[in-house]
C-alpha positions as CSV (number, residue, x, y, z in Angstrom):
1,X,150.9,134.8,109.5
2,X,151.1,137.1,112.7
3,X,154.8,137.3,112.3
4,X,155.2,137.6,107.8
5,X,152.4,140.5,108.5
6,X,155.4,142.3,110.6
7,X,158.0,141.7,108.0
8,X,156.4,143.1,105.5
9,X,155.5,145.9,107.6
10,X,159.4,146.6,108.6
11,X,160.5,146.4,105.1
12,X,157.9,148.9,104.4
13,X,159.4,151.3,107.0
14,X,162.7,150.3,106.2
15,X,162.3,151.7,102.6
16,X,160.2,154.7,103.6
17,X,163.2,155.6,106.3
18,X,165.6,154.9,103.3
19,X,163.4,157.7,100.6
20,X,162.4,159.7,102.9
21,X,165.4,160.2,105.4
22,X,167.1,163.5,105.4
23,X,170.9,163.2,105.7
24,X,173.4,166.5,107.2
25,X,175.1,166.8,103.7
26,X,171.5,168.0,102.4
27,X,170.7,170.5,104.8
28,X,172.2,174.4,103.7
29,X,172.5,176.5,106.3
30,X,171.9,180.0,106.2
31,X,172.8,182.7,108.9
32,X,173.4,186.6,108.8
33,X,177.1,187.2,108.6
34,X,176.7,190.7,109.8
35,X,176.1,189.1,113.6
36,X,178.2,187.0,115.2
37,X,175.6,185.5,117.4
38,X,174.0,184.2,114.3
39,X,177.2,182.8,112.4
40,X,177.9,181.2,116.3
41,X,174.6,178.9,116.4
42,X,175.4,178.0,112.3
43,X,178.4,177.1,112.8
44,X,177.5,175.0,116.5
45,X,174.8,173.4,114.2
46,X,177.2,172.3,111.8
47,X,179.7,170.5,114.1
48,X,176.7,169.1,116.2
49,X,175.3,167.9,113.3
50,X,177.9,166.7,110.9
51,X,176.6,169.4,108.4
52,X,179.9,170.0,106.0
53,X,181.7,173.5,106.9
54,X,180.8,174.4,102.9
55,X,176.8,174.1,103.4
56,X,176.9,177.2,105.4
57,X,176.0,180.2,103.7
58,X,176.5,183.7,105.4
59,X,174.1,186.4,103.7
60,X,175.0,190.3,104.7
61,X,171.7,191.2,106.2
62,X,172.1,193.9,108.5
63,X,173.6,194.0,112.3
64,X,170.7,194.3,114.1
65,X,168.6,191.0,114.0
66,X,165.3,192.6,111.7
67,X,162.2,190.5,112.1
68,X,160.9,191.7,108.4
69,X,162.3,192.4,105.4
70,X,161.1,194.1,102.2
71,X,160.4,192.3,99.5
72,X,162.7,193.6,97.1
73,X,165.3,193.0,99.9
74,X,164.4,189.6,100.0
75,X,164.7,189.0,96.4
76,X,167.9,190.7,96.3
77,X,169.6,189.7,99.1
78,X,168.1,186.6,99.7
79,X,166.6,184.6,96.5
80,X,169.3,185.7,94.2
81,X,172.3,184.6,96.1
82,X,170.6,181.6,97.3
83,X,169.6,180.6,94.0
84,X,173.5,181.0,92.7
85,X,174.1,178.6,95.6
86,X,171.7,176.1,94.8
87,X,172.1,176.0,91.4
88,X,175.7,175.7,91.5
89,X,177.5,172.4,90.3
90,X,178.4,171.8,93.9
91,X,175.1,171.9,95.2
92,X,172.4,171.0,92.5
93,X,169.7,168.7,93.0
94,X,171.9,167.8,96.2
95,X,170.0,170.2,99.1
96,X,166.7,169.3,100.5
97,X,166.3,171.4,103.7
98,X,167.4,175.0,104.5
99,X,168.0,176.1,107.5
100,X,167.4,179.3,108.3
101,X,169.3,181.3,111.5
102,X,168.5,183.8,114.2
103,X,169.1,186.9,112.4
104,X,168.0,185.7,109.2
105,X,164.3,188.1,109.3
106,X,161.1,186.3,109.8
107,X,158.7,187.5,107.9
108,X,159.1,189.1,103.9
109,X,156.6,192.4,103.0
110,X,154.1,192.5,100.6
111,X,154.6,193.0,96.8
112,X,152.9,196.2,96.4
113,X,150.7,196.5,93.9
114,X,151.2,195.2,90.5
115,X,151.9,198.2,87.8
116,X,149.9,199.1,84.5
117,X,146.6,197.8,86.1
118,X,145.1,201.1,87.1
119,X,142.5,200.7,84.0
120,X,141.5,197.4,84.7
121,X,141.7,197.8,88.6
122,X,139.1,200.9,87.7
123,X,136.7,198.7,85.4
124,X,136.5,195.9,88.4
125,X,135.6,198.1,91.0
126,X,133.0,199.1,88.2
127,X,131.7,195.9,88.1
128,X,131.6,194.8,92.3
129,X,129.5,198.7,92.7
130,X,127.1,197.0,89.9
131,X,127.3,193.6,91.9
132,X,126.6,195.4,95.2
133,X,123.2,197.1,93.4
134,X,121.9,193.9,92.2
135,X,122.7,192.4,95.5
136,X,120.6,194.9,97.4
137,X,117.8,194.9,95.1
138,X,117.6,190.9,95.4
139,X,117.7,191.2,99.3
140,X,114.5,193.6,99.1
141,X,112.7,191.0,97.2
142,X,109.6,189.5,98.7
143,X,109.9,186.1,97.1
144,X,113.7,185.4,97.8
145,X,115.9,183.7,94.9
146,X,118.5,181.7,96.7
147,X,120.4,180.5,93.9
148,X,120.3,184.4,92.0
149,X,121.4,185.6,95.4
150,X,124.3,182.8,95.7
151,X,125.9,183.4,91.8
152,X,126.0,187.2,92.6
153,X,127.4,186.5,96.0
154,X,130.1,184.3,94.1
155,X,130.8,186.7,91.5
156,X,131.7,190.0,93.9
157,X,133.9,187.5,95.5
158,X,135.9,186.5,92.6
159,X,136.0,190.0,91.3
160,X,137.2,191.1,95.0
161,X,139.8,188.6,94.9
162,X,141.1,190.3,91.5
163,X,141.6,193.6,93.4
164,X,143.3,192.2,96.0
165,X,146.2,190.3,93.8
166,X,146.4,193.4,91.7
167,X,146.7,195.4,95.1
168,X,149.3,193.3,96.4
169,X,147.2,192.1,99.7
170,X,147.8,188.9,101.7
171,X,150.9,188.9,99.4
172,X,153.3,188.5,103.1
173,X,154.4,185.7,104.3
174,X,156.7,183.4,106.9
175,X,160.3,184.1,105.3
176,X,161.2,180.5,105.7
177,X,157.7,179.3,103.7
178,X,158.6,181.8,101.1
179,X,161.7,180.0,101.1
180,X,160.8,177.0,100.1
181,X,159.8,178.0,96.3
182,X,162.9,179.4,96.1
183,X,163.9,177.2,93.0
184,X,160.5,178.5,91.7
185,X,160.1,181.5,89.5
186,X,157.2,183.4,88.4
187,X,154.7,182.1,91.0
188,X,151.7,184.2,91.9
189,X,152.3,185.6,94.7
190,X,148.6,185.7,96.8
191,X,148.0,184.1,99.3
192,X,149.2,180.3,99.3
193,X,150.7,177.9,97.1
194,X,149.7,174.0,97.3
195,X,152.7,172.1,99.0
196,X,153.4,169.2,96.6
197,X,155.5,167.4,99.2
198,X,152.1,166.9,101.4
199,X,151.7,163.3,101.7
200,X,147.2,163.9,101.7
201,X,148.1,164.9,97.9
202,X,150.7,163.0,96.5
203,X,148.3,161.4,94.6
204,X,147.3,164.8,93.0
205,X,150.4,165.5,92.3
206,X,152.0,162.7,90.5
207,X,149.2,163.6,87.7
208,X,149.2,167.3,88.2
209,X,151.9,168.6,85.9
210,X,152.1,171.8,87.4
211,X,152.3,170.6,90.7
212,X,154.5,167.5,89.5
213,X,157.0,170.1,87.6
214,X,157.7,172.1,91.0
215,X,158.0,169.3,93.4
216,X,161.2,168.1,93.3
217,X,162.0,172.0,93.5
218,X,160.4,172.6,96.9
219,X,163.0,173.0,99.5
220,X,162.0,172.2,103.2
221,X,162.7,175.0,105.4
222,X,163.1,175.2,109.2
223,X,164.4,177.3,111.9
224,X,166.7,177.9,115.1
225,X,165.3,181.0,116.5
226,X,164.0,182.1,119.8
227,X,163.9,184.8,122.5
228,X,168.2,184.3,123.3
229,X,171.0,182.5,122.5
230,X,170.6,180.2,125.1
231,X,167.5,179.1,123.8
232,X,168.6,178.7,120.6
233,X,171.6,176.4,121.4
234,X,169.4,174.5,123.7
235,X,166.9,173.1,120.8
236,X,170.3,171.5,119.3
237,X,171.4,169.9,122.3
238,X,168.0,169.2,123.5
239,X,167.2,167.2,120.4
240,X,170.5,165.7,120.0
241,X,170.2,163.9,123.9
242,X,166.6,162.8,123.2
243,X,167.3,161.4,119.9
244,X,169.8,158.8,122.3
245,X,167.0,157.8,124.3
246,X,164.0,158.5,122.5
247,X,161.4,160.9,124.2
248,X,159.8,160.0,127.6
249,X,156.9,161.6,129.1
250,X,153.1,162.1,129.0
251,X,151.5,163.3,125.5
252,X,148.8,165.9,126.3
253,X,145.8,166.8,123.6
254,X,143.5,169.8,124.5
255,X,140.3,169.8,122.3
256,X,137.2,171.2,122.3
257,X,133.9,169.4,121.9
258,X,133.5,171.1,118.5
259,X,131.2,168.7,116.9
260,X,130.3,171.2,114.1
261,X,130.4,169.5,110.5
262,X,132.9,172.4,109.4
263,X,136.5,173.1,109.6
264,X,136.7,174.3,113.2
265,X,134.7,170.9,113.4
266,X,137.2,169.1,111.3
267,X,140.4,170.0,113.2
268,X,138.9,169.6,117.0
269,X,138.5,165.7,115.0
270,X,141.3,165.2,114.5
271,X,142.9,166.6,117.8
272,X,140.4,163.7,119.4
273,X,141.3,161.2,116.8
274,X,145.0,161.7,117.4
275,X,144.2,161.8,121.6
276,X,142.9,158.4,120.9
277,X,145.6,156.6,119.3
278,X,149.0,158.5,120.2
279,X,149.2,155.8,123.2
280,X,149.5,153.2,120.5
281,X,151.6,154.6,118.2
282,X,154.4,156.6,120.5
283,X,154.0,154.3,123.7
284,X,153.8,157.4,125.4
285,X,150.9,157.8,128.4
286,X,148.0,160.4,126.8
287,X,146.1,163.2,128.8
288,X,143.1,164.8,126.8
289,X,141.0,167.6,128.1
290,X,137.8,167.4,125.9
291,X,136.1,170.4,127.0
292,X,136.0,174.3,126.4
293,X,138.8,174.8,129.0
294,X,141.9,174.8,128.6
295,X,144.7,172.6,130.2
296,X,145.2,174.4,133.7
297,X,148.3,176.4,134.6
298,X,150.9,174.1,136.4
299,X,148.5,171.2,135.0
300,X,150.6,169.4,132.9
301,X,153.7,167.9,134.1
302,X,156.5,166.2,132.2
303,X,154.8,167.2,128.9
304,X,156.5,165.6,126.1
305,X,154.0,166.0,123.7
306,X,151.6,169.0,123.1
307,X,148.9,170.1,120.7
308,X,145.3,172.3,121.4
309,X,143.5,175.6,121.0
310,X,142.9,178.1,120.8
311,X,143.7,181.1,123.3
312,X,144.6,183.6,121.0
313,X,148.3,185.5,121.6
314,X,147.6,184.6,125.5
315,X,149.6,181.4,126.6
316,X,148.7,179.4,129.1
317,X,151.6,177.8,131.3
318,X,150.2,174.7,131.9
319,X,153.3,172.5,131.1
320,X,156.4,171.4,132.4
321,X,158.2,170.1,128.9
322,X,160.7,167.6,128.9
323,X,163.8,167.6,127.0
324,X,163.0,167.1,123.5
325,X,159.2,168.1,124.1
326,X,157.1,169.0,120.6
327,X,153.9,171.0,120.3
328,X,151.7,173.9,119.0
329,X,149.2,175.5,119.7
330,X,146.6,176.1,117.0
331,X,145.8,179.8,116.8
332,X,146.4,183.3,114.8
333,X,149.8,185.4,115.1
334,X,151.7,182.5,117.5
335,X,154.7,183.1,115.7
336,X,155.1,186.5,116.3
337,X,157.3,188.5,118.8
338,X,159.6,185.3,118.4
339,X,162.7,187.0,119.7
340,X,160.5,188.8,122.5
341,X,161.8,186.9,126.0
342,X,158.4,188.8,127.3
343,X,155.9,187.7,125.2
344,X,152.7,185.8,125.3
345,X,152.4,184.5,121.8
346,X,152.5,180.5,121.9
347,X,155.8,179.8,120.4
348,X,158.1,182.3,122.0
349,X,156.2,181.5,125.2
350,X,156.9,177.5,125.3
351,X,160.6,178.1,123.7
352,X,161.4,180.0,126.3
353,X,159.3,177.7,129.2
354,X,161.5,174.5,127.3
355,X,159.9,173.2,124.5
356,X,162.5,171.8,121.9
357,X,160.3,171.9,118.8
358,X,157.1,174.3,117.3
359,X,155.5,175.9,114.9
360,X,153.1,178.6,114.3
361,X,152.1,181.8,112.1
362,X,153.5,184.8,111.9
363,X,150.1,186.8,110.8
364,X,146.8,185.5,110.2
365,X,146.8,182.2,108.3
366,X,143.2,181.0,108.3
367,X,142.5,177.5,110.0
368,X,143.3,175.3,107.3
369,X,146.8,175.9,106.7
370,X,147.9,174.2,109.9
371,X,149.1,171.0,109.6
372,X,145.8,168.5,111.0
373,X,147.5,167.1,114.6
374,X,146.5,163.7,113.6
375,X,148.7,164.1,110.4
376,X,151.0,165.8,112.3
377,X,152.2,163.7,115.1
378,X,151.0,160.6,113.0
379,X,154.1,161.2,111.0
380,X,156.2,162.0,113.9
381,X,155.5,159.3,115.7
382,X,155.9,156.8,112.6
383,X,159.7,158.0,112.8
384,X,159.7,160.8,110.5
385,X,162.8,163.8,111.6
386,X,160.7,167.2,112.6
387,X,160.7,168.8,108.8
388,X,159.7,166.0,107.0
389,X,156.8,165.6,109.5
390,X,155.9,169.0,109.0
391,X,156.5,169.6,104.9
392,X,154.6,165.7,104.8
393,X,151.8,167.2,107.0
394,X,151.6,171.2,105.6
395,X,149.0,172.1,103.2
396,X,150.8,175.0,101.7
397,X,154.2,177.2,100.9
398,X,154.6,180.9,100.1
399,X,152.7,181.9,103.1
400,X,152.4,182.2,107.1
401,X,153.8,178.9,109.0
402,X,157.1,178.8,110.6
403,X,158.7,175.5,111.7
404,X,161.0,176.4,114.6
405,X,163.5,173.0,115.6
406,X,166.5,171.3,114.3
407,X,165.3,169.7,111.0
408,X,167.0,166.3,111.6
409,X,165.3,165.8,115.3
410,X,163.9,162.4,115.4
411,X,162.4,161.9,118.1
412,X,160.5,158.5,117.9
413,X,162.4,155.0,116.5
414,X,160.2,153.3,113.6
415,X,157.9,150.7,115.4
416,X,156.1,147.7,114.0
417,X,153.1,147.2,116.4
C-alpha cells in the first residue's frame, strides 16, 4: 500500500512539473540597450540559459542606469513596445516570464491625479468634514454607540479611499510587478491587484470571471540586478552550479514569539510552521531562533536557506550564504538602494554578502503582500524554479515586490517522502 501511495504521489509531481515547468523559450528578456553593461548580462543570460537570441528585447531607456521612471515613460517606452512584442505572431500566448535587466528602472511613478474630478473631489471632501462632525459629536456622548461609531468610522474610510484614487496616491509600484499586467489594459491603478496565478486562490479564480479573464494574461516577472556587475553575473552562475548538485547547507528561520491572533500573528505562524517542517521537506538541517532577537552577526554559517524579521532598512550580517542560498527578510523599503554597494536595506545587503536569490519592496507594501514563508519555501522546496514559487506564493501584481534571481533556478529535485 506503502509503495502504490508513492506512485501515485510521483505521478502527481510528475504532471505538476510537466504544467507548471517554465522552459528558456518562454522567458523574454528585456535589457536597456543604451548600456552596454546591461545588453552584456542579457545576452550572458541567454547563452547560459538556452534562451533563443530573438527573446531578447533591447528598450532605449537612457544611459545612466535610472532607478525610477515616470509613468508616462513607462507606458511609452515600456508597455507599448512590449505589448507589440508580445502580441506579435512570433510570440503570442508563447512567453510566460519576463526578465527584466540591470538598467531596466525599478520602480514606475504615480499616475497623478485623475482629470475632470475637481467637482466630485470637492463634494467628498464635503462629505468626510460632515463625517468628522458626527464623529466628534458621537465620541462626546456619555452613553457610547459602538456600532454608530463603527458605520461612520467605515464610511470616512471609504470616502478617504475615493480621494486617494482620484489623487493618484499609492498609485507607484515595483516596475517588474507592474509588469506583469502588461497584457492588461484599463486596470485601476490603486494600490494592488489580486494575483490570479496564486495557488491560496485558484479556486477563486477558476469561478471569478474577472479574475479568470486576466489569468492566462499575467506575465511572471523577475530580475538580475544588484549593487555591480559582478554580482549580477554571479546569481547566473551561482544558480546554474547549484542546480547540478542541489543546495547543501543549513536552513535558518528567525521568528518572533508573536502569538497575537492578527496578521503580524499570522505571518510569525507561518515562519514557525515552516521552521518545523523545512527538515522534512528539503532534507536540509533547520536553525530557528524563536525569540525577539535577531540571528547574531557571524551566527549563521553556511546559510542556504533564510527567512525572518523584521529590522527595518538595518541588516544584520549574521550569515555566511552558500552558493545558490535563497532568503528575505520580511520588512518595509528592502528593495530599495538596490544598486547601492553601501547600503543597508536587506536585499542589496545579502546580494552583495552572496545570496543568489531574494525579494523585497521597493516602498511601503503593508504586511500582507509578502508571500507567507510557509507558502513560500513550501513551493520551493516541492521543486518549483524561483518565479513560479514566488508568482504561486504572491498575493498581488501592480504593486511593491521585486523578485531578484534567475527565474529558471531550481534549487530542490521533486521528492516523494
Amino acid at each position: 500500500m506503502t509503495r502504490i501511495i508513492k506512485t501515485v504521489l510521483l505521478f502527481f509531481i510528475i504532471i505538476s512539473g510537466l504544467t507548471y515547468a517554465l522552459e528558456p523559450n518562454e522567458i523574454l528578456v528585456i535589457a536597456n540597450s543604451e548600456i552596454p553593461v546591461s545588453e552584456h548580462i542579457a545576452q550572458y543570460y541567454c547563452q547560459q540559459r538556452a534562451v533563443p537570441a530573438d527573446n531578447l528585447v533591447l528598450l532605449p531607456l537612457g544611459k545612466k542606469p535610472a532607478n525610477s521612471i515616470s509613468r508616462t515613460d513607462y507606458d511609452e517606452k515600456i508597455v507599448n513596445p512590449l505589448r507589440n512584442v508580445l502580441n506579435s505572431e512570433k510570440f503570442s500566448g508563447k512567453i510566460k516570464c519576463l526578465l527584466t535587466i540591470y538598467g531596466v528602472p525599478v520602480t514606475v511613478g504615480g499616475r497623478g491625479q485623475l482629470k475632470g474630478n475637481e467637482e466630485q473631489l470637492k463634494k467628498i471632501n464635503e462629505l468626510i468634514a460632515q463625517g468628522k462632525k458626527v464623529q466628534e459629536k458621537l465620541k462626546d456622548q456619555i452613553v457610547k454607540n459602538t456600532t454608530e461609531q463603527k458605520n461612520v468610522e467605515t464610511k470616512l474610510a471609504q470616502l478617504q479611499a475615493m480621494v486617494d484614487i482620484i489623487k493618484g496616491k499609492e498609485t507607484n509600484a515595483s516596475l517588474d510587478s507592474e509588469l506583469s499586467m502588461v497584457l492588461i489594459e484599463g486596470y485601476e491603478l490603486y494600490r494592488w491587484q489580486v494575483n490570479p496565478l496564486q495557488i491560496a486562490i485558484s479556486h477563486i479564480a477558476d469561478s471569478n470571471d474577472k479574475l479568470a479573464s486576466i489569468r492566462d494574461k499575467i506575465m511572471m516577472v523577475s530580475r538580475l540586478d544588484g549593487p555591480s556587475e559582478e554580482i549580477i553575473m554571479s546569481l547566473i552562475d551561482k544558480a546554474i552550479r547549484t542546480e547540478k548538485t542541489g543546495l547543501k547547507g543549513i536552513a535558518y528561520f528567525d521568528s518572533r514569539a508573536i502569538i497575537d491572533k492578527d496578521r503580524y500573528g499570522e505571518y510569525d505562524q507561518s515562519l514557525r510552521d515552516i521552521g518545523f517542517v523545512a527538515n522534512t521537506l528539503s532534507g536540509l538541517p533547520v536553525k530557528q531562533e524563536q525569540s525577539k532577537t535577531l540571528f547574531e552577526p557571524n551566527s549563521c554559517p553556511e546559510t542556504a536557506i533564510y527567512c525572518g524579521w523584521y529590522s527595518l532598512k538595518k541588516y544584520i550580517d549574521a550569515f555566511d550564504f552558500v552558493d545558490g542560498a535563497v532568503g528575505y527578510h520580511i520588512a518595509s523599503f528592502e528593495a530599495q538602494g538596490l544598486r547601492d554597494i553601501n547600503s543597508q536595506t536587506w536585499c542589496p545587503a545579502m546580494l552583495k554578502d552572496g545570496i543568489t536569490a531574494t525579494l523585497g519592496p521597493v516602498a511601503e507594501p503593508y504586511l500582507h503582500t509578502f508571500p507567507k514563508p510557509k507558502d513560500f519555501f513550501t513551493e520551493l522546496f516541492n521543486g518549483y524554479c524561483l518565479v513560479e514559487t514566488y508568482y504561486r506564493t504572491k498575493p498581488y501584481n501592480s504593486w511593491m515586490m521585486v523578485l531578484i534571481g534567475d527565474p529558471l533556478y531550481k534549487p530542490f529535485k521533486q521528492r516523494v517522502n
